[in-house]
C-alpha positions in Angstrom: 0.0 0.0 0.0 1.1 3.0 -0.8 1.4 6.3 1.9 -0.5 8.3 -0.5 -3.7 5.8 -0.6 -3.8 6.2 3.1 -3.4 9.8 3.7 -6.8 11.4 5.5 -8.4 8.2 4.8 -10.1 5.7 7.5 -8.2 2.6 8.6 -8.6 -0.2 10.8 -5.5 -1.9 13.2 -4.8 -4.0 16.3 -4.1 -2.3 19.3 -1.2 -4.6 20.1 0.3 -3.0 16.6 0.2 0.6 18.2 3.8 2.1 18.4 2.6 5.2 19.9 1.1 5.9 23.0 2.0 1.9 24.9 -1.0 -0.3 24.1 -2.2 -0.4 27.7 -2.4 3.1 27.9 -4.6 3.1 24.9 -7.3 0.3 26.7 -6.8 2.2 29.7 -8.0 5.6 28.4 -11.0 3.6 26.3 -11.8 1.4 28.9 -10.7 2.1 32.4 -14.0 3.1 34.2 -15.8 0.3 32.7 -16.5 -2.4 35.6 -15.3 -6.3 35.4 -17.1 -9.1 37.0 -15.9 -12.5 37.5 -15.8 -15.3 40.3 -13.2 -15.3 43.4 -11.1 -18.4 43.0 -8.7 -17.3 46.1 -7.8 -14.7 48.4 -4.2 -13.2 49.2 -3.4 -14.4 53.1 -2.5 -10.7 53.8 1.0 -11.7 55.7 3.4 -10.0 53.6 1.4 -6.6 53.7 -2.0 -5.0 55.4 -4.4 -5.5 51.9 -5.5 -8.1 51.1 -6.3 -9.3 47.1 -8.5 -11.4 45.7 -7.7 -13.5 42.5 -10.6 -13.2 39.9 -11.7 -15.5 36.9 -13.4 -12.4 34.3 -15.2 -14.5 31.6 -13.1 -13.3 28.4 -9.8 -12.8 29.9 -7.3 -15.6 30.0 -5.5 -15.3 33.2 -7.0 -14.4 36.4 -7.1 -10.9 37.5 -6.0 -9.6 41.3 -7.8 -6.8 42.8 -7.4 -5.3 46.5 -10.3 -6.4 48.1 -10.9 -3.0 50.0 -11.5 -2.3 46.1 -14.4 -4.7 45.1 -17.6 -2.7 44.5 -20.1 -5.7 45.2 -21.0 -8.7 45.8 -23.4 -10.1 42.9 -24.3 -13.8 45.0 
């Protein structure tokens, strides 16, 4: 493709191909105030500092997420 078939037109890419800003900056920005919810598989003991975390299975995200406790907006059941 040539640069002047793109200029001022729309296009389409992956975030993960971004080179500037970082990717996660980018979801952050788009997506950071929208809420998660998923299932507690485990919580943190709490010895090696005062919070305590929970680890969290979100239905669409591979790995497990942690998230401070204190910082868990409800409790769906």
């Amino acid at each position: 493709m040539r640069t002047q078939e793109v200029r001022d037109r729309l296009v389409h890419f992956r975030v993960q191909d971004l080179q500037y800003p970082d990717p996660t900056a980018v979801l952050y920005e788009l997506h950071g105030d929208e809420l998660l919810q998923g299932r507690v598989l485990d919580l943190s003991d709490g010895s090696t500092s005062d919070a305590l975390f929970a680890v969290v299975k979100v239905e669409g995200i591979a790995r497990p997420v942690i998230v401070d406790v204190q910082r868990i907006l409800g409790v769906l059941e």
